[in-house]
C-alpha positions as CSV (number, residue, x, y, z in Angstrom):
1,X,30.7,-49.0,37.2
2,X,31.1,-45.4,36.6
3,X,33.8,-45.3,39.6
4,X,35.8,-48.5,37.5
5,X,35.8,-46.4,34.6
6,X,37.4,-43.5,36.4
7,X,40.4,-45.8,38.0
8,X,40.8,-46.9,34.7
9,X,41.1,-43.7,32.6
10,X,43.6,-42.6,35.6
11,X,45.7,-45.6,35.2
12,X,47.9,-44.5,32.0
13,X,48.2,-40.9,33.6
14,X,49.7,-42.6,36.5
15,X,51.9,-44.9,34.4
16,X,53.2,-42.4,32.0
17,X,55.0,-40.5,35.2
18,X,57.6,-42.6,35.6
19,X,58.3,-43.2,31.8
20,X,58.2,-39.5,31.2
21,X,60.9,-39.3,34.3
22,X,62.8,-42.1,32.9
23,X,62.9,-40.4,29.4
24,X,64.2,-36.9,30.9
25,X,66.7,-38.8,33.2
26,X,67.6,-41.1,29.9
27,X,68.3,-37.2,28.1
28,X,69.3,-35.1,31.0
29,X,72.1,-36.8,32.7
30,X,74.0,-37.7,29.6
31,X,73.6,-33.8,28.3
32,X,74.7,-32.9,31.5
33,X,78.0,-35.0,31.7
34,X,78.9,-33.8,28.0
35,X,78.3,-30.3,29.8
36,X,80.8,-31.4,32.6
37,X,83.1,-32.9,30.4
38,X,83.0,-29.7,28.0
39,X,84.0,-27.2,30.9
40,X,86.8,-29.8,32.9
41,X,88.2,-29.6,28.8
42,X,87.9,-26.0,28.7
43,X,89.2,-25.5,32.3
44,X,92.1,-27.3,31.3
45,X,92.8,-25.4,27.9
46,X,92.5,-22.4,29.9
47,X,95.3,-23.1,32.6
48,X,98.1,-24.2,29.6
């Protein structure tokens, strides 16, 4: 009973990895290709 208990308490750890990866991927990549974008535009200003 007391092993059942544990699996279960361990469950939501386990399921919040993949959400919290999701979330930071979901932030991340779009602040990163802003961050891309930002420096190709700055390149650009830089060689006019």
């Amino acid at each position: 009973m007391s092993s059942s208990r544990g699996k279960f308490s361990s469950d939501p750890a386990i399921l919040m990895v993949p959400v919290l990866a999701f979330l930071v991927l979901g932030f991340v990549v779009p602040l990163a290709w802003f961050f891309i974008q930002t420096l190709h535009e700055i390149g650009d200003l830089s060689e006019i």
